[in-house]
C-alpha positions as CSV (number, residue, x, y, z in Angstrom):
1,X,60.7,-12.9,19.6
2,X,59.3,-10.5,21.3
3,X,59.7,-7.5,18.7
4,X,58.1,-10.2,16.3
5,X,54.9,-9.8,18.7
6,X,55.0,-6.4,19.1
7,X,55.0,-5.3,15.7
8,X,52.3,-8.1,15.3
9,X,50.3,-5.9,18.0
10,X,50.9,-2.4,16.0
11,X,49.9,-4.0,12.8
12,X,46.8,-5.3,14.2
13,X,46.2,-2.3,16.0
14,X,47.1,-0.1,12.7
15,X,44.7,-2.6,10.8
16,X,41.9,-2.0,13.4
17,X,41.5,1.6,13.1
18,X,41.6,1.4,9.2
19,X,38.4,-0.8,9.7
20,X,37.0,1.9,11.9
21,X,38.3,4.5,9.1
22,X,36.2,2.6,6.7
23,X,33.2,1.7,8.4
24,X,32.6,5.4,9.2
25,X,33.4,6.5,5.7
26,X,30.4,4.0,4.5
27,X,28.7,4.5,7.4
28,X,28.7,8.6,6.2
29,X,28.3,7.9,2.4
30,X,25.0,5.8,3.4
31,X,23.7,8.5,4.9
32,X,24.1,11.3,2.4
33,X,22.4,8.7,0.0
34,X,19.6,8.5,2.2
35,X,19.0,12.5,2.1
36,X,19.5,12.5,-1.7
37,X,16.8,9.6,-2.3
38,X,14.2,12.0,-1.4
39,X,15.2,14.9,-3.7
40,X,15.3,12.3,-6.8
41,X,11.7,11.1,-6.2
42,X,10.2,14.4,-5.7
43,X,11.8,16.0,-9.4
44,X,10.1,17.0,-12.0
45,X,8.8,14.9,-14.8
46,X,10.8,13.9,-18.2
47,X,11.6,16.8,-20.3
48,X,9.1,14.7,-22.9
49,X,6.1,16.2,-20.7
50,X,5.6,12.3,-19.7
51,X,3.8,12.7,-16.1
52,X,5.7,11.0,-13.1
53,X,3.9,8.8,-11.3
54,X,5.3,6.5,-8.8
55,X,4.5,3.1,-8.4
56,X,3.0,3.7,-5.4
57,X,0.6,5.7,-6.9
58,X,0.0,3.1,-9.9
59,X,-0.8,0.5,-7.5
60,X,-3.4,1.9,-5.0
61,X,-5.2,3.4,-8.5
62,X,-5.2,-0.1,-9.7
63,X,-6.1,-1.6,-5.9
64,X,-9.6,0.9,-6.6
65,X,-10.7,-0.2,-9.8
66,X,-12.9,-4.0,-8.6
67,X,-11.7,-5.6,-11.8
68,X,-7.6,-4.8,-10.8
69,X,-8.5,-6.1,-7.4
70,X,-9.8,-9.2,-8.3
71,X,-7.4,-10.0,-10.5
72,X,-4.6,-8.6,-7.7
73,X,-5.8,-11.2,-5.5
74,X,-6.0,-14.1,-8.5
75,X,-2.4,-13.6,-9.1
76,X,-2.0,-13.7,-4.7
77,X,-3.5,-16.9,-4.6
78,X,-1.6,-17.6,-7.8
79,X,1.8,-17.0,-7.2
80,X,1.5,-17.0,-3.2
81,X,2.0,-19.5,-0.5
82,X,0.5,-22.2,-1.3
83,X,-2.8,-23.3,1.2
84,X,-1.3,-26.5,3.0
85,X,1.4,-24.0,4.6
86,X,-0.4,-21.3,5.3
């Protein structure tokens, strides 16, 4: 009986630290995603000669222009929450 809870105890233990063994190993492949995401947004444009622009850069152009604004804040009163819960 009692060898039956000790080996219960090692496998839990055994169990534990291959938690640990994985939770660092995606804790470490998180972060070398998070220094690559930089380098893929900042390369160059297609080999086509298309110019990258990101979406953030789409969006305050269109944010400048009145007629993209009004109609930015038609589609928010569209599509947003409607009045009685706001």
């Amino acid at each position: 009986m009692q060898e039956r809870a000790q080996a219960a105890a090692e496998a839990q233990a055994q169990q534990r630290i291959q938690d640990e063994q994985k939770s660092r190993e995606l804790a470490e492949a998180r972060q070398l995603a998070e220094a690559r995401r930089p380098r893929q947004m900042e390369q160059p444009a297609a080999a086509d000669g298309a110019t990258d622009v990101s979406a953030r850069d789409k969006l305050l152009a269109d944010l400048r222009a009145p007629d993209s604004l009004r109609r930015a804040w038609l589609l928010r009163e569209i599509l947003g929450e409607p009045v009685g819960l706001q």
